[in-house]
C-alpha positions as CSV (number, residue, x, y, z in Angstrom):
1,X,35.7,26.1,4.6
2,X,34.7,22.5,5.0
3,X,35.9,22.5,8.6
4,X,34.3,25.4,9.2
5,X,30.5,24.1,7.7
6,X,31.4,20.5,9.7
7,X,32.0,22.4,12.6
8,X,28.5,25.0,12.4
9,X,26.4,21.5,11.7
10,X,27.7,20.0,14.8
11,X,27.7,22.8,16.9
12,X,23.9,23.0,15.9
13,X,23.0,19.2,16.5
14,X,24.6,19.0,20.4
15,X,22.1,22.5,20.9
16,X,19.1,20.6,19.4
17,X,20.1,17.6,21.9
18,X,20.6,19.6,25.1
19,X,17.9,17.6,26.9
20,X,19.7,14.6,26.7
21,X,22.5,16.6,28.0
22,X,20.8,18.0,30.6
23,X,19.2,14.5,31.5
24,X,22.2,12.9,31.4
25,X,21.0,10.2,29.2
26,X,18.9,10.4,25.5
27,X,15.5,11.0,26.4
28,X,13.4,8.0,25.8
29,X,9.4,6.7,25.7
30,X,8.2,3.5,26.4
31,X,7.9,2.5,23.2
32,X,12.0,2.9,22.7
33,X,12.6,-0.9,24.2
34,X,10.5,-2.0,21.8
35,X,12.3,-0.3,19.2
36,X,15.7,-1.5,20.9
37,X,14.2,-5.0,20.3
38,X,13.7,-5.6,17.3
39,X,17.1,-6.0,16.8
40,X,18.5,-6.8,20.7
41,X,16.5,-9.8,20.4
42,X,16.0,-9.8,17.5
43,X,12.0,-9.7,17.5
44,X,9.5,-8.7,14.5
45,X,6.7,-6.7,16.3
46,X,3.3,-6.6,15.1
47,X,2.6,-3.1,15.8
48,X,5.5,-1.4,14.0
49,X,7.9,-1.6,11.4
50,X,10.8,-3.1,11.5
51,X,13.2,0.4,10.6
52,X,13.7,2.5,13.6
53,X,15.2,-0.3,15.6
54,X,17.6,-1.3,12.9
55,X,18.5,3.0,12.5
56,X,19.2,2.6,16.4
57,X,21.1,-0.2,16.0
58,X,23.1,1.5,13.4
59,X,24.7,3.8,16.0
60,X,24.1,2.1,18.9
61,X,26.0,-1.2,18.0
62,X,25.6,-2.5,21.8
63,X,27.6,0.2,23.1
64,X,25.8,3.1,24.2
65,X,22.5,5.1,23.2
66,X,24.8,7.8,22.7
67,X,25.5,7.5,19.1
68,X,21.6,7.4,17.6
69,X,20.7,10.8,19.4
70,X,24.1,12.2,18.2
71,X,23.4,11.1,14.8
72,X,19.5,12.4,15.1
73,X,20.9,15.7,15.9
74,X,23.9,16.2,13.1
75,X,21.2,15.1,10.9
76,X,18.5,17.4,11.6
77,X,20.7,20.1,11.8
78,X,22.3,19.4,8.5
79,X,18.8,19.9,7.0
80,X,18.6,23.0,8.3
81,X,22.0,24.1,6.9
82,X,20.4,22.8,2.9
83,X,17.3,24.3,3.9
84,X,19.6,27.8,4.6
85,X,21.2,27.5,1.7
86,X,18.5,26.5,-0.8
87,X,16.4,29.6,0.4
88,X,19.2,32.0,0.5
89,X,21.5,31.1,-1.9
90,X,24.1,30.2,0.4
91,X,24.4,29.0,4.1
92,X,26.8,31.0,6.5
93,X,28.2,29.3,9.8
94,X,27.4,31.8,12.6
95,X,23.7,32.3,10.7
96,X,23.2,28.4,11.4
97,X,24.3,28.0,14.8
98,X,22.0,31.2,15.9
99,X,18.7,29.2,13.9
100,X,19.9,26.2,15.8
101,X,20.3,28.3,18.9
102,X,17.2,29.9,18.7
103,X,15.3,26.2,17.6
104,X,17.1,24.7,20.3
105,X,15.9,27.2,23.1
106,X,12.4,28.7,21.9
107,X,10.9,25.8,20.4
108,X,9.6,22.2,21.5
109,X,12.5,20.6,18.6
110,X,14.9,19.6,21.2
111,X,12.6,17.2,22.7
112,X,11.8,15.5,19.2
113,X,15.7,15.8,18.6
114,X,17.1,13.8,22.1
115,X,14.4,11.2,22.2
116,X,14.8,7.9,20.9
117,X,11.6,7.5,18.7
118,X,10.6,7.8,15.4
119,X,8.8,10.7,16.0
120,X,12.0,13.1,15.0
121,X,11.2,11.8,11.0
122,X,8.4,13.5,10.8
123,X,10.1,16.9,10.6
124,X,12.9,15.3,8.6
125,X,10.3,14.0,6.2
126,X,8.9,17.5,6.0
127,X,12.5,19.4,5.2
128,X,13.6,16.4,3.5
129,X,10.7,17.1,0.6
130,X,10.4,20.4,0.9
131,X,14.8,20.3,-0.6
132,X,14.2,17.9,-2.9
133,X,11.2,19.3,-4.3
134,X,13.0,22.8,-4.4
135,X,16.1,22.5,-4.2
136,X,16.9,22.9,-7.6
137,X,20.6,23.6,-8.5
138,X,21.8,24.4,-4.9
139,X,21.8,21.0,-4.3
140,X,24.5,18.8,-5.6
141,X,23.7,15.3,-6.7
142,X,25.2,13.7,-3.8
143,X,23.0,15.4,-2.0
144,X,19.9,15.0,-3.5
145,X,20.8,11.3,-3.1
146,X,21.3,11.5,0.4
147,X,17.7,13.2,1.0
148,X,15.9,10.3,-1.0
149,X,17.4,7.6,0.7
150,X,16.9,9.8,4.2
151,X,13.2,10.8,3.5
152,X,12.1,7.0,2.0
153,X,13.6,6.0,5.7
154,X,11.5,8.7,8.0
155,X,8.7,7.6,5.7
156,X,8.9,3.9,6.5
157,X,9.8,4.2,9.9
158,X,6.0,5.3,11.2
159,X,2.9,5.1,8.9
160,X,1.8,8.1,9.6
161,X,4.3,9.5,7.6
162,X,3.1,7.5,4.5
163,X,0.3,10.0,4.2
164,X,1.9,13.3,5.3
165,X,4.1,12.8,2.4
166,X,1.8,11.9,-0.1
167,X,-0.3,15.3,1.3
168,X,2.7,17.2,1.0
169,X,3.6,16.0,-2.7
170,X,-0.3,16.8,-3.9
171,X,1.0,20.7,-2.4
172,X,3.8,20.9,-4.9
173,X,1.3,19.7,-7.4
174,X,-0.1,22.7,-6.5
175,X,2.4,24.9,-5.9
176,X,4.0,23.6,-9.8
177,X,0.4,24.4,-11.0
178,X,0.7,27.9,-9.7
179,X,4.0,29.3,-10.5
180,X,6.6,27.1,-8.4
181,X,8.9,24.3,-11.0
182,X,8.5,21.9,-8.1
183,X,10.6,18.1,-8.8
184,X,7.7,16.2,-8.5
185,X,9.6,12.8,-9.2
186,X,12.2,13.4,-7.1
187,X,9.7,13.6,-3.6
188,X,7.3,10.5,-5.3
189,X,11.0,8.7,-5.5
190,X,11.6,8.4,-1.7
191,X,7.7,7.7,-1.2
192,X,8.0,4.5,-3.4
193,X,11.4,3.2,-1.6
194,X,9.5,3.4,1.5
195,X,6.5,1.7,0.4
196,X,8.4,-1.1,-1.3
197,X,10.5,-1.5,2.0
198,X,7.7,-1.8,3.9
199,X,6.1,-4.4,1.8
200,X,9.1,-6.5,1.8
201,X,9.9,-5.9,5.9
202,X,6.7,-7.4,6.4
203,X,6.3,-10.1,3.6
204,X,8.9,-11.6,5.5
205,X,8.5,-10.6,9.0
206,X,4.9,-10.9,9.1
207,X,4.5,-13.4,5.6
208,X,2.0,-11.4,4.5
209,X,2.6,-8.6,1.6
210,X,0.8,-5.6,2.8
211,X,1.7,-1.8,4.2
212,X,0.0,-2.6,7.5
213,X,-0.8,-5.8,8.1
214,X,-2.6,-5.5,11.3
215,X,-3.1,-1.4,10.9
216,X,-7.2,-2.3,11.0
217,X,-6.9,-3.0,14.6
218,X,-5.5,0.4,15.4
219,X,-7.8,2.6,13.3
220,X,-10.8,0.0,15.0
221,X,-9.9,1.7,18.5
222,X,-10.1,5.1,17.8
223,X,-13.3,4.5,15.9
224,X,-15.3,2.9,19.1
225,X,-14.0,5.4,21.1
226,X,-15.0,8.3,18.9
227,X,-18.6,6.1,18.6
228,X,-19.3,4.8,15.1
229,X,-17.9,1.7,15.1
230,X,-19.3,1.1,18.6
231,X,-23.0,1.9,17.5
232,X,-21.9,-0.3,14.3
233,X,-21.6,-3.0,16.9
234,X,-24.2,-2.9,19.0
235,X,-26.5,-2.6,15.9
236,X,-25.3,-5.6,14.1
237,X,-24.8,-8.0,17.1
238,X,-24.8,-10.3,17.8
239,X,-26.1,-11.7,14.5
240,X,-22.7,-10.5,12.9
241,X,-20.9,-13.4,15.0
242,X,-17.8,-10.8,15.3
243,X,-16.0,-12.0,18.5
244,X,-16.1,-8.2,19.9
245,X,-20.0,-8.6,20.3
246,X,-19.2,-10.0,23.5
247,X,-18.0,-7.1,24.4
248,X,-20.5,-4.1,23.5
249,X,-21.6,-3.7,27.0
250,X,-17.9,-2.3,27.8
251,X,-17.6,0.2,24.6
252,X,-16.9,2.7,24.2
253,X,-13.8,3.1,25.7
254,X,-10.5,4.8,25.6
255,X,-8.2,3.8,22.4
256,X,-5.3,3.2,24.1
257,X,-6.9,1.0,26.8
258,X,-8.5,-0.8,24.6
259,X,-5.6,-1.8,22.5
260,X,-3.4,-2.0,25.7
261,X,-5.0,-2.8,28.6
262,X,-4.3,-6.1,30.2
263,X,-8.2,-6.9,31.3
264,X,-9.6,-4.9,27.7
265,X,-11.7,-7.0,24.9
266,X,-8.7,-7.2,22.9
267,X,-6.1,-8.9,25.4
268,X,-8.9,-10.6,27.3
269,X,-11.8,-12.7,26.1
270,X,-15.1,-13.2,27.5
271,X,-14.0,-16.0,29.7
272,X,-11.3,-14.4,31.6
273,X,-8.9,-15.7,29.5
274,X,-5.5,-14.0,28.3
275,X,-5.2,-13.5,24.4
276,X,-1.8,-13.1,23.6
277,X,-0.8,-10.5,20.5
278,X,-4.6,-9.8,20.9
279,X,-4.6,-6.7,18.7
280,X,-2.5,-9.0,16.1
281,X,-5.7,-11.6,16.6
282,X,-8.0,-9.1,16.2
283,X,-7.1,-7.4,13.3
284,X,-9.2,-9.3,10.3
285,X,-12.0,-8.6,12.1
286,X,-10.9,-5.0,12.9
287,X,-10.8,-4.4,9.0
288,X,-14.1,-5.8,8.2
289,X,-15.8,-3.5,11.2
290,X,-14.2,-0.4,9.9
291,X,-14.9,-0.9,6.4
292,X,-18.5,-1.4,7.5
293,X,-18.0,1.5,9.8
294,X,-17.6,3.7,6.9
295,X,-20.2,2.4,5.1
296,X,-22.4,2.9,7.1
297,X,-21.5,6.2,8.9
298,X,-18.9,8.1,7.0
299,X,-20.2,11.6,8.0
300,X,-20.1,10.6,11.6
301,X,-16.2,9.3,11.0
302,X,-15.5,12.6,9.5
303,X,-16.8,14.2,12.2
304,X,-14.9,12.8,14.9
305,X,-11.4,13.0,12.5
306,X,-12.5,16.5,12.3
307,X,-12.6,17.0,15.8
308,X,-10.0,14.8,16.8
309,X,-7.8,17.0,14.2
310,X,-9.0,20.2,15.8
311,X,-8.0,18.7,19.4
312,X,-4.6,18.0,18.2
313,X,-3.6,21.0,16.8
314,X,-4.0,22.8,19.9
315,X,-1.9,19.8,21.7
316,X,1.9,19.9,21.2
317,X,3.5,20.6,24.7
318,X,6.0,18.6,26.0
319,X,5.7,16.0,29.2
320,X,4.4,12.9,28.0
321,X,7.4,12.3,26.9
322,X,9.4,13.1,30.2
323,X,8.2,11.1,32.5
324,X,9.2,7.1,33.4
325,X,6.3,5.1,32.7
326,X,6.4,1.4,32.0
327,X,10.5,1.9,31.9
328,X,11.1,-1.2,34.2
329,X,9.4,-3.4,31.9
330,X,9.6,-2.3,28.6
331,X,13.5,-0.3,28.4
332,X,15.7,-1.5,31.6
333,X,15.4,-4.8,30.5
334,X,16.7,-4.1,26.9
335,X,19.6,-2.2,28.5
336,X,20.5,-4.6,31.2
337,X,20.6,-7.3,28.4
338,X,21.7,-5.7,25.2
339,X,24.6,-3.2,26.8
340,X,27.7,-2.8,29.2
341,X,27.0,-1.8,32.6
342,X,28.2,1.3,32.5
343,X,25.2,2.4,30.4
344,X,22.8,0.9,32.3
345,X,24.1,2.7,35.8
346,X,23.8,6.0,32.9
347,X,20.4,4.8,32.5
348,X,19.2,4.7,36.4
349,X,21.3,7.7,37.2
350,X,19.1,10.2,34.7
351,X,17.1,12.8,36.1
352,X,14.4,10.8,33.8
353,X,14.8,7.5,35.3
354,X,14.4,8.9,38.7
355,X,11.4,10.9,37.9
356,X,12.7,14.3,37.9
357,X,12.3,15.4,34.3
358,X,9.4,16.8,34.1
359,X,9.2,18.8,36.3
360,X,11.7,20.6,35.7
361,X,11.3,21.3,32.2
362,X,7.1,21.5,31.4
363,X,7.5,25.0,33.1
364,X,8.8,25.6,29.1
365,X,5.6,24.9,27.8
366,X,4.0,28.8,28.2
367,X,7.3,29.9,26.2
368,X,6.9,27.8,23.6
369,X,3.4,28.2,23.1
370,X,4.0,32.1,22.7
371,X,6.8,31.5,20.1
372,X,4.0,29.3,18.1
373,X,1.4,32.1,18.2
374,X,3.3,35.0,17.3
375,X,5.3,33.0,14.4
376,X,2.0,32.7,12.7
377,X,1.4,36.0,11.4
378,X,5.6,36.5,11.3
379,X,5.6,33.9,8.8
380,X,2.7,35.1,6.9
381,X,4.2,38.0,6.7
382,X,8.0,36.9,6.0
383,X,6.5,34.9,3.6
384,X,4.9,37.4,1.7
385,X,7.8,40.0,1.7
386,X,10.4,37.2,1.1
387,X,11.9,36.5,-2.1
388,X,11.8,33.1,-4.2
389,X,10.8,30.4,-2.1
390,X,9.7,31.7,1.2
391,X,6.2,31.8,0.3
392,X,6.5,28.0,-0.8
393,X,8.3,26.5,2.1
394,X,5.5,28.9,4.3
395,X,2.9,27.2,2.6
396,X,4.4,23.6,2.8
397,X,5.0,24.0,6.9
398,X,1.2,25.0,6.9
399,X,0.0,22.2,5.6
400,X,2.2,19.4,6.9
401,X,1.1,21.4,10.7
402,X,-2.8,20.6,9.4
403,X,-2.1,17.1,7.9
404,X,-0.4,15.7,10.9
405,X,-2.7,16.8,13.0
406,X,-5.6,15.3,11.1
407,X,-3.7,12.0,10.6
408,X,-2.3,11.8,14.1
409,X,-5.5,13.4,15.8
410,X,-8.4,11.7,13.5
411,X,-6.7,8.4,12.8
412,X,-4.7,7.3,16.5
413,X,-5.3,9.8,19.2
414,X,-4.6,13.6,19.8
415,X,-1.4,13.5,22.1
416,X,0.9,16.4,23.1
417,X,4.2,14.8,21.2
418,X,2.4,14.4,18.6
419,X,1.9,18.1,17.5
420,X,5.6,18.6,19.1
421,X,7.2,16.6,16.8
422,X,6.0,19.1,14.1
423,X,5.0,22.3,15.8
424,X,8.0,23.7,15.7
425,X,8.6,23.9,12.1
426,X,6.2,27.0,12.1
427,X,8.9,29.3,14.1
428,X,11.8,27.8,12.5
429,X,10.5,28.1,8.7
430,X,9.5,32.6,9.7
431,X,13.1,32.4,11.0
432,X,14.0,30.9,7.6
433,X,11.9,33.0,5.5
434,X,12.8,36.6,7.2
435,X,13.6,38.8,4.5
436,X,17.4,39.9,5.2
437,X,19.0,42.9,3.6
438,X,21.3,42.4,0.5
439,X,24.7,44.2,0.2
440,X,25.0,46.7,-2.4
């Protein structure tokens, strides 16, 4: 039987990885070599935390990218197997492989699943608390331990997975309150790990003991660009002496140019002059404008989360994710140094190194779209006919769909892989919660 289970949980993850497959390499973002080096260099980077690299690095081992997207796929679809069994009493092989199946080719969770980023914790983080909140007695202890220590590692390896959880615990508050014995301290367990690892990552990466240290400096651009903070600015300067009053003339701008850019405020001051880890620099003064920001305009921030939330929601194709930007700077490099040859030629011989990934695979996009419209009354109704937990795990994709696209949206930036990361839980959980016929 054991064979049998191992053998329906890794069937599932190589379906939920066919695009690296069909690549011919793990999918990756720009952001990856950064990830890759924090532990290829090894390098402490200002603007993340230091997990996901060392999880890459776990699997990788200098050999080949291989291993983490392998391990990202046997480990989402061995949530899916718990999730099975904890909402019908018992998971059956073929049943698996055809949710995986069906995941795999009508849903955006593929492309979460085969790329090297953080973003596949965010569903993991979702399942993850949804079983240990739930679970009950289908779950053995070994693997209720497993889930805390996997769900306090999604939750530390983005921030914006802090606050998704702590949403999603105040809905089993909820859900106890009405009529569902949810294990409130086993989901607040795995939030604490995280927040306790992240305070000691960057006590002693960054000496300073703090969640975020330079977070201000993020939330700062998507406030000028959304407008309050930039009318905060031009109203106060330049008596406020903030080193961005130089810079009022040029803002609003766009969030990510103004973090990233090479000529923006932030990497560049008034002089001409490079300002290296600018967004680092700038942070301080980045908390002391948003606080004031809110002070002094907290409906107006609202109303661009609001909107920004709104935008989102309706954002969750695939493509910005498939294409090669900034990969000869920021990922060639950390293969060429960090692994053998051989994965470096794998590397420039992928359809995505040599731009023809997207392409051929947005054309998906219209499919997946129609999957996530029609599961929306499927699941309602599943839910509602279902039996035990359906209408709780319905309830708990809902709103972790609504808070990541208010925390993603309203606090960064709507962007398509954002709301793929997550969208596809909605098909998956009516799937899950489909009522099924019981022999006599």
């Amino acid at each position: 039987m054991r064979i049998s289970v191992f053998s329906a949980v890794l069937a599932g993850a190589l379906l939920l990885i066919w695009p690296a497959f069909f690549n011919g390499y793990p999918l990756l973002f720009s952001d990856s070599g950064a990830f890759l080096h924090q532990t290829l260099g090894p390098l402490m980077l200002w603007d993340k935390p230091y997990i996901y690299g060392p999880f890459l690095h776990a699997f990788h081992w200098r050999i080949s990218l291989w291993g983490p997207v392998i391990a990202q796929g046997l480990i989402l679809s061995h949530l899916l197997w718990l999730t099975q069994r904890v909402l019908r009493g018992h998971a059956a092989p073929l049943w698996h492989m055809g949710l995986c199946a069906f995941a795999a080719l009508a849903t955006a969770a593929p492309f979460s699943a085969a790329l090297l980023m953080p973003d596949i914790f965010a569903p993991i983080v979702v399942l993850g608390l949804f079983l240990l909140g739930f679970g009950g007695a289908a779950l053995t202890r070994l693997e209720r331990g497993y889930l805390v220590a996997l769900v306090a590692l999604g939750i530390a390896a983005h921030l914006v997975h802090l606050p998704l959880a702590l949403g999603l615990w105040v809905i089993a508050l909820l859900l106890r309150v009405w009529r569902y014995p949810a294990r409130l301290f086993a989901m607040a367990l795995p939030v604490v790990i995280a927040v306790a690892v992240l305070f000691v990552t960057n006590t002693i990466g960054h000496g300073r003991f703090a969640l975020s240290p330079h977070g201000a400096s993020f939330m700062l651009a998507r406030l000028q660009e959304d407008g309050p903070a930039t009318a905060l600015l031009k109203a106060r300067c330049p008596d406020a002496g903030w080193y961005l009053c130089a810079f009022t003339d040029r803002l609003p701008m766009p969030a990510n140019d103004f973090l990233w850019a090479p000529d923006s405020p932030v990497n560049r001051n008034a002089t001409g002059q490079p300002r290296f880890l600018g967004g680092m620099m700038l942070a301080p003064e980045a908390g002391q404008i948003v606080t004031e920001t809110l002070r002094a305009d907290p409906l107006g921030v609202a109303r661009a989360m609001a909107g920004n939330a709104l935008v989102q929601l309706g954002s969750f194709g695939i493509g910005d994710t498939l294409d090669e930007a900034h990969f000869t700077v920021a990922i060639r490099p950390r293969i060429a140094e960090g692994f053998p040859a051989r994965e470096l030629a794998a590397f420039d011989q992928a359809r995505q190194a040599q731009s023809l990934l997207k392409d051929a695979l947005t054309p998906l996009n219209p499919l997946y779209l129609l999957v996530v419209l029609l599961a929306l009354p499927v699941l309602a109704w599943a839910a509602w006919r279902g039996q035990g937990l359906a209408l709780a795990l319905a309830l708990f994709v809902l709103a972790a769909v609504l808070g990541n696209a208010l925390i993603c949206g309203g606090l960064s930036a709507p962007h398509p892989r954002y709301g793929a990361r997550i969208m596809w839980l909605l098909p998956v959980a009516a799937w899950l919660c489909w009522p099924r016929r019981r022999k006599a």
